[in-house]
C-alpha atoms as a printed R data frame, in Angstrom:
    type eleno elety resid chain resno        x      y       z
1   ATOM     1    CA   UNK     A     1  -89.267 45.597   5.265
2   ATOM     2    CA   UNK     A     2  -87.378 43.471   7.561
3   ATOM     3    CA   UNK     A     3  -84.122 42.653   6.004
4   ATOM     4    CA   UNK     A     4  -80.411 40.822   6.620
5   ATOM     5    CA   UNK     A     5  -76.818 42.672   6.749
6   ATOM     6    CA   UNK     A     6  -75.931 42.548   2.811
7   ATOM     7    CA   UNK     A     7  -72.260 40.747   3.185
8   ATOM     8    CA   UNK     A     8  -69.856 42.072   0.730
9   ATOM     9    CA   UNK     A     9  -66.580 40.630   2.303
10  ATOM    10    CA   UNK     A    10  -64.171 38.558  -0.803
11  ATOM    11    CA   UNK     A    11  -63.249 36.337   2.683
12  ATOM    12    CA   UNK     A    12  -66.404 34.456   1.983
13  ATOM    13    CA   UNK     A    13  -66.325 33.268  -0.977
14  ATOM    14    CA   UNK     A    14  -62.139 32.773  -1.066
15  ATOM    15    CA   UNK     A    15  -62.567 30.651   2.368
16  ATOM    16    CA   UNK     A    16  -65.288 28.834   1.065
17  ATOM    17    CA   UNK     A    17  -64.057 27.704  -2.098
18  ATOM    18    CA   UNK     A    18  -61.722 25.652  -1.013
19  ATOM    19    CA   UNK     A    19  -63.377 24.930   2.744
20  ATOM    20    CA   UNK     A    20  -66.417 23.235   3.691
21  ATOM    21    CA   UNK     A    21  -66.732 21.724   0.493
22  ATOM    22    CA   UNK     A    22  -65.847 18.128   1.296
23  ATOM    23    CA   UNK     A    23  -67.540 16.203   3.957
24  ATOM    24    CA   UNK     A    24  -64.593 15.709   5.947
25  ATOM    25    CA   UNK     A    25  -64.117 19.314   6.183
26  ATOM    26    CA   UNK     A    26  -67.548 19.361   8.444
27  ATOM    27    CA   UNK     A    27  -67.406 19.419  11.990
28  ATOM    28    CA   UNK     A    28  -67.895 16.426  14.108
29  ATOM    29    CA   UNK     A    29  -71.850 17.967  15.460
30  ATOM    30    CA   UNK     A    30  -72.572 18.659  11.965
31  ATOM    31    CA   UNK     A    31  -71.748 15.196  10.266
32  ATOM    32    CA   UNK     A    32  -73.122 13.490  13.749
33  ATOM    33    CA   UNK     A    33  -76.515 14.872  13.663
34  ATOM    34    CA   UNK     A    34  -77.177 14.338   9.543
35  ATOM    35    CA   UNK     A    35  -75.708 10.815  10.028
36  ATOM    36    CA   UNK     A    36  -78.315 10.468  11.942
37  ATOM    37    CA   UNK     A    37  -81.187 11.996  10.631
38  ATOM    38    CA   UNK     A    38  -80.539 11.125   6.904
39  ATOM    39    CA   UNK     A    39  -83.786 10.061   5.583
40  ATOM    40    CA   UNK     A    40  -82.115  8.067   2.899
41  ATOM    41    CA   UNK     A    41  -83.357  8.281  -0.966
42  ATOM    42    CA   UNK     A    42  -83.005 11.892  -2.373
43  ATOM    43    CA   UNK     A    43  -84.818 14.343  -0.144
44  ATOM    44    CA   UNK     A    44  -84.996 17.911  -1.360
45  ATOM    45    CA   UNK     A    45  -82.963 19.876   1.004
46  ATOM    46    CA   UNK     A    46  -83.062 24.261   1.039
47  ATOM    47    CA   UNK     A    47  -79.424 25.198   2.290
48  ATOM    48    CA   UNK     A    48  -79.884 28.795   3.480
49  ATOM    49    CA   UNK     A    49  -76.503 30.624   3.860
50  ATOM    50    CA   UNK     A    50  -75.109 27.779   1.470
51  ATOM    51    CA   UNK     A    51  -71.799 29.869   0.598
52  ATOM    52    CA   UNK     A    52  -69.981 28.464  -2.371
53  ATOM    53    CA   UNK     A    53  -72.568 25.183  -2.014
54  ATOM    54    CA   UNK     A    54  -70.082 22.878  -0.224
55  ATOM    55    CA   UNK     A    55  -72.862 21.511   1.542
56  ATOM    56    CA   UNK     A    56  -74.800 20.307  -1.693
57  ATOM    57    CA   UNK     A    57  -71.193 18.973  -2.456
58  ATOM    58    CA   UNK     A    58  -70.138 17.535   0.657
59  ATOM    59    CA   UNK     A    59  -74.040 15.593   0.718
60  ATOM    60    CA   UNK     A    60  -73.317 14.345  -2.891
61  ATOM    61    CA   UNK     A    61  -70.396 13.184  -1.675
62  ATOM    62    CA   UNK     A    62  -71.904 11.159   1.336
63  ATOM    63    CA   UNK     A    63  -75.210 10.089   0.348
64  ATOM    64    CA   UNK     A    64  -75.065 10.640  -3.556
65  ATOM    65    CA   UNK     A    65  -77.290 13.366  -2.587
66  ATOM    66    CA   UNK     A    66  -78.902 16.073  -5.937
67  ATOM    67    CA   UNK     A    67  -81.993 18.035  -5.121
68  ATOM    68    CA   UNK     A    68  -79.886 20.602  -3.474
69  ATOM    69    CA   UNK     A    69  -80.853 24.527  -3.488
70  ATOM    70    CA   UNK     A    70  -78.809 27.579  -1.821
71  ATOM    71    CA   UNK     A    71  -79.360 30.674  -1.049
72  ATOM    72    CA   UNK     A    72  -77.031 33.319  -0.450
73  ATOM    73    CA   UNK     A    73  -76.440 36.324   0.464
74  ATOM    74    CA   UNK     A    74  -73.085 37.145  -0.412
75  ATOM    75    CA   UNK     A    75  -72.895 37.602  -4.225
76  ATOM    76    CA   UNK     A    76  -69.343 36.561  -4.772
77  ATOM    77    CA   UNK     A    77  -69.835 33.340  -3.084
78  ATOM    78    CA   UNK     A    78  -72.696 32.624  -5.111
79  ATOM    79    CA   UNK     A    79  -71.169 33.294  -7.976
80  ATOM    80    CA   UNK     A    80  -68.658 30.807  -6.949
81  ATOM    81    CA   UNK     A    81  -71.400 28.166  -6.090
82  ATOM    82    CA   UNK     A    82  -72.814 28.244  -9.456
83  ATOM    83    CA   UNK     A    83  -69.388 27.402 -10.691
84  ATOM    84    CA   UNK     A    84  -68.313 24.344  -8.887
85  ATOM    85    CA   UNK     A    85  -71.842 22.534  -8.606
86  ATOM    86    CA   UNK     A    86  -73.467 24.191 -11.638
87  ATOM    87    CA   UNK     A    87  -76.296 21.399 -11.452
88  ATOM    88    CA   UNK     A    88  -77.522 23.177  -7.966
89  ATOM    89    CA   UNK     A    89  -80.188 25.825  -7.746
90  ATOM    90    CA   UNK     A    90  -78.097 28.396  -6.117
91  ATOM    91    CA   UNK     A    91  -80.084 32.129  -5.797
92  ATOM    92    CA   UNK     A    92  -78.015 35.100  -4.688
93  ATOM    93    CA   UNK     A    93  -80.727 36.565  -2.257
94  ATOM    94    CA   UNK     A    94  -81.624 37.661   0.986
95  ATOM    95    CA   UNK     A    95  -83.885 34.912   2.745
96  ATOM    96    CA   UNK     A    96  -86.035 36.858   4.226
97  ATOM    97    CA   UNK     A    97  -86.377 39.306   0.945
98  ATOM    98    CA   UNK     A    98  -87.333 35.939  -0.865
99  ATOM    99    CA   UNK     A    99  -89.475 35.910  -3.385
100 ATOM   100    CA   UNK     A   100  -88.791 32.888  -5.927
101 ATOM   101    CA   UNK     A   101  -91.250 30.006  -7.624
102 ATOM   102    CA   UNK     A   102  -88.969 27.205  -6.707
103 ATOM   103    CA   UNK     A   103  -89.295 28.196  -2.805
104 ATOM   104    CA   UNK     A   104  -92.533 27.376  -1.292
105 ATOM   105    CA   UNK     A   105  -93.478 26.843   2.709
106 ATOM   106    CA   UNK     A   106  -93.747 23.011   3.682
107 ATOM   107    CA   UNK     A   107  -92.044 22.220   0.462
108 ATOM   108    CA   UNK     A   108  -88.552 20.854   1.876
109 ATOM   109    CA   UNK     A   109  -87.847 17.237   3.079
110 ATOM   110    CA   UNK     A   110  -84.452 18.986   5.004
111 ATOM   111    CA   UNK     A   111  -83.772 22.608   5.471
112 ATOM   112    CA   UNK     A   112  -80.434 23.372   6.450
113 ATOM   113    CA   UNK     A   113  -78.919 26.394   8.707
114 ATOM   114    CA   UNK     A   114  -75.138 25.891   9.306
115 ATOM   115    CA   UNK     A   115  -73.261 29.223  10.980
116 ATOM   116    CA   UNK     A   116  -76.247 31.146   8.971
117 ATOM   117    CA   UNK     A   117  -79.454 32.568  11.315
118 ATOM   118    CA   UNK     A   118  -77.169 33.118  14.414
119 ATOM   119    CA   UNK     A   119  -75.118 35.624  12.488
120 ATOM   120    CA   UNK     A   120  -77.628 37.791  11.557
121 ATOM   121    CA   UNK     A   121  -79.764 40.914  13.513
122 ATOM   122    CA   UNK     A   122  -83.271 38.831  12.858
123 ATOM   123    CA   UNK     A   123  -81.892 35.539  13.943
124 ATOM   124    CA   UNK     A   124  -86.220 34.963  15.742
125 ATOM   125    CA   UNK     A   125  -87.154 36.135  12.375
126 ATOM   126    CA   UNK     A   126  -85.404 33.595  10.131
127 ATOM   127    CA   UNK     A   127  -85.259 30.762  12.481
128 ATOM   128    CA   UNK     A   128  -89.558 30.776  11.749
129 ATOM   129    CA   UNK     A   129  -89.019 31.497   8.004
130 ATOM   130    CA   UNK     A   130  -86.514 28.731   7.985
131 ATOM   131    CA   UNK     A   131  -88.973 26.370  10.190
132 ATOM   132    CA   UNK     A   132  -91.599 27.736   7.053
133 ATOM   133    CA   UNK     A   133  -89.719 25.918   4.375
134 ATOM   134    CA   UNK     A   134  -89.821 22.302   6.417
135 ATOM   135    CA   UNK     A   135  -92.828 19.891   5.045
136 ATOM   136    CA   UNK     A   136  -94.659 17.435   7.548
137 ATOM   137    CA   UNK     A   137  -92.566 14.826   8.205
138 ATOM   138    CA   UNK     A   138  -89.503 16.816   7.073
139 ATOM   139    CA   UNK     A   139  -86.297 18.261   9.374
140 ATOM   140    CA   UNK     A   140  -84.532 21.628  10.109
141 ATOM   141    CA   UNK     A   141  -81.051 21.150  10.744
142 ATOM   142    CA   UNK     A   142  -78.969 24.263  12.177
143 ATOM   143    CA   UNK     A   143  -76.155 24.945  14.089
144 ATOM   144    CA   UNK     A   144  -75.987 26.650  17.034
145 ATOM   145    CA   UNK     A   145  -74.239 28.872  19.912
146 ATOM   146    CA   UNK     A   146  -75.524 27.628  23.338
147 ATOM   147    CA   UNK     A   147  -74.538 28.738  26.768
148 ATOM   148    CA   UNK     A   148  -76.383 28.181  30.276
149 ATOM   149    CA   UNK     A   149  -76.290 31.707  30.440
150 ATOM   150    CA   UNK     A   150  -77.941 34.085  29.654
151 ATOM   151    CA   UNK     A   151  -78.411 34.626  25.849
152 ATOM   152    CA   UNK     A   152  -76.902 37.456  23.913
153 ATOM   153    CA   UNK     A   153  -78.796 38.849  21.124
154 ATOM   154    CA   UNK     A   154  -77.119 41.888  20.456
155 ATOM   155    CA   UNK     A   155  -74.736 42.871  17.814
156 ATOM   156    CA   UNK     A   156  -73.013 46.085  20.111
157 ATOM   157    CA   UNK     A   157  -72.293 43.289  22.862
158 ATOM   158    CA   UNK     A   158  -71.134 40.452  20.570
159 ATOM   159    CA   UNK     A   159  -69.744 40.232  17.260
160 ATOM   160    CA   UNK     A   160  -67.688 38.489  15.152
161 ATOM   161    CA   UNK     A   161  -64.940 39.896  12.633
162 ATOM   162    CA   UNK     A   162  -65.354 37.931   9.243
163 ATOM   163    CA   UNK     A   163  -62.057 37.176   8.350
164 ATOM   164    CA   UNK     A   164  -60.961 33.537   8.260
165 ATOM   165    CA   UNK     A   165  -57.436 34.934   8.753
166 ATOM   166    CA   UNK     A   166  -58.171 35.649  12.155
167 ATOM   167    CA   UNK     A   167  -57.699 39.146  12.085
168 ATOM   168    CA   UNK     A   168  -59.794 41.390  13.738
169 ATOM   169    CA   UNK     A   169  -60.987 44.165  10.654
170 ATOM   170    CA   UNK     A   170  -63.447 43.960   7.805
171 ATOM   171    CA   UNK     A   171  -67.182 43.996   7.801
172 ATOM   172    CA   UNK     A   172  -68.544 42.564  11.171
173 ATOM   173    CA   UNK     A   173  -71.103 40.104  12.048
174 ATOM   174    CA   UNK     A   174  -73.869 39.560  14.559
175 ATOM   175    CA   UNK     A   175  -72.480 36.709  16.937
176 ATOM   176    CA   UNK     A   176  -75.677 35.010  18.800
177 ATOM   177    CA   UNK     A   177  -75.315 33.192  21.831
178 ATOM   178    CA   UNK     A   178  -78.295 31.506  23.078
179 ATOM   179    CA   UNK     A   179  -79.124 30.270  26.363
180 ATOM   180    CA   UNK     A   180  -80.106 26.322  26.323
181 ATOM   181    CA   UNK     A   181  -83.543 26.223  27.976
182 ATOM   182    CA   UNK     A   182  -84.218 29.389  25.960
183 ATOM   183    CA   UNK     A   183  -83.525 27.807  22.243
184 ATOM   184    CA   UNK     A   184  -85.655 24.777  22.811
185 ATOM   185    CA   UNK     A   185  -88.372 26.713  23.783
186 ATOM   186    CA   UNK     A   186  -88.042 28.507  20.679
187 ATOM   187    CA   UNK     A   187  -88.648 25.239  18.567
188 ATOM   188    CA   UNK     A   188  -91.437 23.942  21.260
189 ATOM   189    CA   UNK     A   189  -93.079 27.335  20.585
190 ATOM   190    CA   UNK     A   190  -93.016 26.206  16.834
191 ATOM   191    CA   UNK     A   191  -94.836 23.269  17.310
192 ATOM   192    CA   UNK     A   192  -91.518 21.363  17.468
193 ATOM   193    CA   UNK     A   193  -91.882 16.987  16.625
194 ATOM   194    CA   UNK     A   194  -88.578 15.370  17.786
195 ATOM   195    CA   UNK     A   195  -85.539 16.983  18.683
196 ATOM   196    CA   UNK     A   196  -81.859 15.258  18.019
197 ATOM   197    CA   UNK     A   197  -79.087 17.673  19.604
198 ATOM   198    CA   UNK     A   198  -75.240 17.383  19.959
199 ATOM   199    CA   UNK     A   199  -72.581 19.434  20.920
200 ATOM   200    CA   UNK     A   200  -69.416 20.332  22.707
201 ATOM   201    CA   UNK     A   201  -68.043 23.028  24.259
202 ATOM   202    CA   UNK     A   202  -65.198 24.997  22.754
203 ATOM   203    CA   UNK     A   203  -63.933 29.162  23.302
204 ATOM   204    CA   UNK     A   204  -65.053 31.234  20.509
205 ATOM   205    CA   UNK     A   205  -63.936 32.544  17.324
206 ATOM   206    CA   UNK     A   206  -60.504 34.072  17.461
207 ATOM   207    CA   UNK     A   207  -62.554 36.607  15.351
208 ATOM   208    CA   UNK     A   208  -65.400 37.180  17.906
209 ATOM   209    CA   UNK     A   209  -65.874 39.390  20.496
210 ATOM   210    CA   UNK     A   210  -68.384 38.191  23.092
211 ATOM   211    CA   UNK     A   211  -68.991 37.721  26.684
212 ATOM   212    CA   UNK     A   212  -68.542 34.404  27.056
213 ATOM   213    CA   UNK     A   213  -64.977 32.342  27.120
214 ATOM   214    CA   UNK     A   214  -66.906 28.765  26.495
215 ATOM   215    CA   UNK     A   215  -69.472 28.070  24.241
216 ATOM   216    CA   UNK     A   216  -70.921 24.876  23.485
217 ATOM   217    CA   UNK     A   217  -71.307 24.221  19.307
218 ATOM   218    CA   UNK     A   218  -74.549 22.246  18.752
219 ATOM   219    CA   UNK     A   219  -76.233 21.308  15.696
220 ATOM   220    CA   UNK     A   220  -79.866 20.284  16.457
221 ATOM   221    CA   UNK     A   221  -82.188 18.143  13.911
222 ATOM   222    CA   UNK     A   222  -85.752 18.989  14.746
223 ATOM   223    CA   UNK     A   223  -88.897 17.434  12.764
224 ATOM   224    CA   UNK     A   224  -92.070 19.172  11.623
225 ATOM   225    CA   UNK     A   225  -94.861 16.636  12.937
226 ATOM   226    CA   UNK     A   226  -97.250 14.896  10.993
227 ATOM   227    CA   UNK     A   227 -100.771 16.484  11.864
228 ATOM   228    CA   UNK     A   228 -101.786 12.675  13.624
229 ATOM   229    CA   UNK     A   229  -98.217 12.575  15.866
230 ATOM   230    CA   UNK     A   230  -98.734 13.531  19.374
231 ATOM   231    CA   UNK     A   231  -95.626 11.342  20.826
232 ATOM   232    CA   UNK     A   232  -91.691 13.034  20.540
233 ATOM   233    CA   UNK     A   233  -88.839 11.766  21.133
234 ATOM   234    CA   UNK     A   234  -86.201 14.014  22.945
235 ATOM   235    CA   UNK     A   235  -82.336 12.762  22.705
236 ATOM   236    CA   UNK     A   236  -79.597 15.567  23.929
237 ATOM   237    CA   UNK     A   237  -75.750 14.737  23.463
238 ATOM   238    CA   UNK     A   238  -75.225 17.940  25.109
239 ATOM   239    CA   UNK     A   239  -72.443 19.006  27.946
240 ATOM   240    CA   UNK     A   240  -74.222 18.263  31.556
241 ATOM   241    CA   UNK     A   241  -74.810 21.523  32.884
242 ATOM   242    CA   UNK     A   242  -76.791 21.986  29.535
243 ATOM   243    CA   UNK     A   243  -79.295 19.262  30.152
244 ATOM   244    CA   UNK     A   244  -79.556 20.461  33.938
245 ATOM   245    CA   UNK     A   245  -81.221 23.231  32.687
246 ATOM   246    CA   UNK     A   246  -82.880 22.111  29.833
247 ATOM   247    CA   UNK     A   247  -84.873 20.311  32.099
């Protein structure tokens, strides 16, 4: 059975405790792009990789947002989760070992993958499980590592330490880059509705080891059509020589 790394690290759950759980502690892409997209009301949103739930926080804090459910796979940080926003539905799980009555396909108004899918070995794997969970009408919104390179899929060639110390020891993470033209044709290959995209270019992780000096940090919002839509809109805040080959 196809399965994700089982993280064990205590740096989890200590750094996000106290990070990440506030929506100013979000980055710029990530607060940008659900700004945008927020459907308004109370839309039942699947977090996958929630950590100690500071999204379902950080939401509730912005949009007096409740129908929030995690999953995670570290078990100290969902232990954690279940502490400091107890009314959640938080399950300490592997996604793609997921067998639970509250999670159903097309069943999610928003499904959520912040710094989750790209550090994993079956990142094609859970990005279509993940698309799986979004209803008609509804959005996946996940953050991503884009180059106009060539993409790197492999955890020998890059990796990330997880220590939010920057040190480089402990347990060790895959560290996806994806090339630009390559990731939207993974969501057009899903049967992708519109596509909302912003990022900015930054160096990696001090934690990371990868090819690449630059990376640009996008978060994309991307809608699961209706069955009568046949018209998408396309808008891309990305860096230029992104959207050159985009196309």
């Amino acid at each position: 059975m196809t399965e994700n790394i089982k993280y064990n690290n205590e740096n989890i759950s200590n750094y996000f405790k106290e990070n990440r759980v506030q929506w100013n502690q979000f980055y710029e892409s990530e607060k940008n792009v659900i700004e945008k997209v927020w459907p308004g009301g109370n839309p039942k949103v699947l977090d996958i990789g929630c950590g100690c739930a500071g999204l379902g926080l950080a939401l509730k804090e912005r949009f007096g947002h409740t129908l929030y459910t995690g999953i995670e796979i570290n078990s100290q940080a969902a232990i954690i989760a279940k502490e400091i926003y107890p009314e959640a539905l938080v399950l300490d799980e592997d996604f793609l070992k997921l067998k639970h009555p509250s999670i159903k396909e097309n069943d999610f108004d928003i499904v959520f993958s912040l710094s989750c899918i790209d550090w994993q070995l079956n990142f094609e794997v859970m990005l279509k499980k993940a698309w799986a969970m979004v209803k008609e009408g509804g959005v996946f919104i996940a953050s991503f590592r884009i180059t106009a390179g060539e993409t790197v899929n492999d955890i020998k060639k890059s990796y990330q330490y997880i220590n939010y110390d920057g040190i480089e020891e402990g347990e060790i993470a895959p560290y996806v880059v994806l090339n630009a033209k390559e990731l939207m044709s993974h969501f057009e290959n899903l049967g992708a509705g519109d596509i909302y995209a912003y990022g900015y270019y930054g160096p990696p992780s001090k934690t990371a080891k990868t090819p690449y000096i630059k990376l640009c940090f996008g978060v994309l919002a991307v809608t699961k059509p209706k069955s009568n839509e046949t018209k998408f809109n396309r808008e891309f805040l990305l860096p230029e020589d992104l959207l050159s080959i985009i196309g």
